[in-house]
C-alpha positions, -999 to 999 in steps of 0.1 A, spaced: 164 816 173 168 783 148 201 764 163 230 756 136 239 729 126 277 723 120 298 693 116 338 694 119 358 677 96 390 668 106 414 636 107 432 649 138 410 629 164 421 649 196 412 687 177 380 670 164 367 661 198 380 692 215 366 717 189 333 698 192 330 698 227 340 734 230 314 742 200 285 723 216 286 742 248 277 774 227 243 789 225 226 779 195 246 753 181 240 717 173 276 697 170 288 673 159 324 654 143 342 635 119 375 621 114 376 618 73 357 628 46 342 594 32 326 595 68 317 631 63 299 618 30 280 589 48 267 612 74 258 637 54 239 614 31 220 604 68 214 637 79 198 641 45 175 616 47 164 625 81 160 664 70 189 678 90 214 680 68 244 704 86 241 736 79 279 749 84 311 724 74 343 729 90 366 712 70 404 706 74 425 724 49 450 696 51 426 664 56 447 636 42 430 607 19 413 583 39 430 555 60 418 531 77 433 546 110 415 576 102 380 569 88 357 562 115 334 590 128 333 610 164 312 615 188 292 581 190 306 569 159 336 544 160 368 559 152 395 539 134 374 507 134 356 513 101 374 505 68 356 527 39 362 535 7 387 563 1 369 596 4 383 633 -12 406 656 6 401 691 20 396 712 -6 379 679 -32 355 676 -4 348 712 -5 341 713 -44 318 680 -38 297 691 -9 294 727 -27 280 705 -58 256 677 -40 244 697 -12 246 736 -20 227 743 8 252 733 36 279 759 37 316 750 39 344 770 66 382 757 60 404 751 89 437 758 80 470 754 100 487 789 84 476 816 64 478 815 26 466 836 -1 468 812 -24 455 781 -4 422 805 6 414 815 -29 417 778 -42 394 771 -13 368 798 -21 374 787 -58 364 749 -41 332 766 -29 339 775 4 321 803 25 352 812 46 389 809 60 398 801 95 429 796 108 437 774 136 454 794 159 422 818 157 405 822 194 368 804 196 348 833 198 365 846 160 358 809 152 323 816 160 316 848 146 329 830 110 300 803 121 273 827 124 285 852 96 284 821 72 246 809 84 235 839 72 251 837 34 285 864 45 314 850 34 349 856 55 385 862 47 409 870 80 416 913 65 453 898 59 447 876 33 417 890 14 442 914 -9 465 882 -16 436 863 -25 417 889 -46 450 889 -61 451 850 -67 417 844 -85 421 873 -108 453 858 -120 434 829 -124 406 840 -143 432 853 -168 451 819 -168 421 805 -176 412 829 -198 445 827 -217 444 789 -216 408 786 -232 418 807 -264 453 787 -272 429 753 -270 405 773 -295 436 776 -315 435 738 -322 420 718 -349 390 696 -341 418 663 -341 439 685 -320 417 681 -294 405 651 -295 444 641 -293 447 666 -262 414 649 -244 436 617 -248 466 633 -235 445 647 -206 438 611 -200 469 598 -196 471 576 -228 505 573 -246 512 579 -279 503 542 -290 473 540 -269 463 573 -287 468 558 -321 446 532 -315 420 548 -300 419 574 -332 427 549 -361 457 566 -365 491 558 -375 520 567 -342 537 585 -365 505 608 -372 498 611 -336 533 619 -329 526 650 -355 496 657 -336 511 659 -302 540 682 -315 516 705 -333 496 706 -303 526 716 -280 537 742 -303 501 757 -306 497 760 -263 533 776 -261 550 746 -242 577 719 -242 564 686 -225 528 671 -222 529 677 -182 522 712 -194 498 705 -220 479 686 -195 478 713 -169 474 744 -197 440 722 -210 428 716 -174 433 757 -165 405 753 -197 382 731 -184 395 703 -212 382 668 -198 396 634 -206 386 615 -229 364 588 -220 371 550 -223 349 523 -245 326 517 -215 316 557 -213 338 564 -178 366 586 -180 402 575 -186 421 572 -148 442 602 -147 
């Protein structure tokens, strides 16, 4: 039987090592651990290279930005000594690993049950839910299940969460027909709104007077149906609007 290969995820050093340990002693696994997900990254990246890139990912629901404290790897890798750059958390590192390696599946941990956490993760990418207080050998079956393409939901939440990403889908659907609503300006003016540039900034950017931007922003308001450009913003991400990008070709910081 080919083993598995799975790699925890988690910035809560004494689960880590305990979860690995327990996992390793399994038939048919290979394990092994991290403490953040820059360091998840690295290693992945070296798995890669050497051709055994992890076939199951269990990744903390709640894993926190990097810190130094937390960033070092497990299980023959120094923990807390390292200092690297700032990695994703949980459910970013999901999306990313789903997008660079698509063939390494990813399991969440989470500390509690929630409808709406699981469907964002499974939005994310992710294969299946766990929940912390789950015993081993349900931990395992998710493990296996997952290694041969199943995805799992604990029965309790799979209602909730069907529930969740239909009301999504018609967010988003709803959302993408008010931007359709606006002129070609419109939108650039949203993509700069998206990016965090003021009404000044804006104006610049477009060759624009403030007081035509300022026209521009309330028109765009009134055609998405709301009152500040917090919403705006979130409305046109629900629609997959990106920001607009700087002189240099990178997106604006948002």
């Amino acid at each position: 039987m080919q083993r598995i290969r799975v790699l925890v995820v988690d910035d809560h050093r004494i689960f880590a090592e305990s979860l690995a340990t327990a996992l390793t002693a399994e038939q048919g696994l290979d394990v092994a651990a991290v403490g953040s997900a820059s360091a998840a990254l690295r290693r992945l990246e070296q798995d890669t290279q050497e051709g055994r890139t992890p076939d199951i990912l269990l990744v903390d629901a709640s894993l926190g930005p990097d810190s130094p404290a937390g960033a070092g790897g497990l299980n023959g890798h120094r923990f807390g000594r390292e200092q690297p750059p700032a990695g994703p958390g949980g459910m970013a590192l999901v999306a990313r690993l789903r997008a660079e390696y698509p063939g390494a599946r990813c399991v969440v941990l989470a500390e509690r049950d929630d409808a709406r956490y699981a469907a964002a993760a499974l939005q994310a990418g992710a294969f299946g839910w766990v929940g912390k207080n789950s015993s081993l050998s349900r931990l395992l079956q998710v493990i296996r299940g997952v290694a041969r393409d199943e995805t799992h939901l604990p029965p309790l939440l799979l209602t909730g969460a069907l529930r969740e990403l239909t009301a999504d889908r018609r967010h988003r659907s709803e959302s993408e027909l008010l931007v359709e609503s606006l002129t070609p300006r419109e939108h650039e003016v949203l993509r700069c709104m998206v990016a965090g540039l003021g009404r000044k900034a804006v104006a610049e950017r477009l060759y624009l007077s403030p007081h035509t931007v300022r026209t521009h922003m309330q028109n765009v308001l009134g055609k998405l149906g709301v009152h500040s450009t917090l919403a705006a913003v979130a409305l046109a991400r629900r629609a997959g609007v990106g920001p607009a990008e700087l002189d240099g070709g990178d997106p604006a910081p948002t």
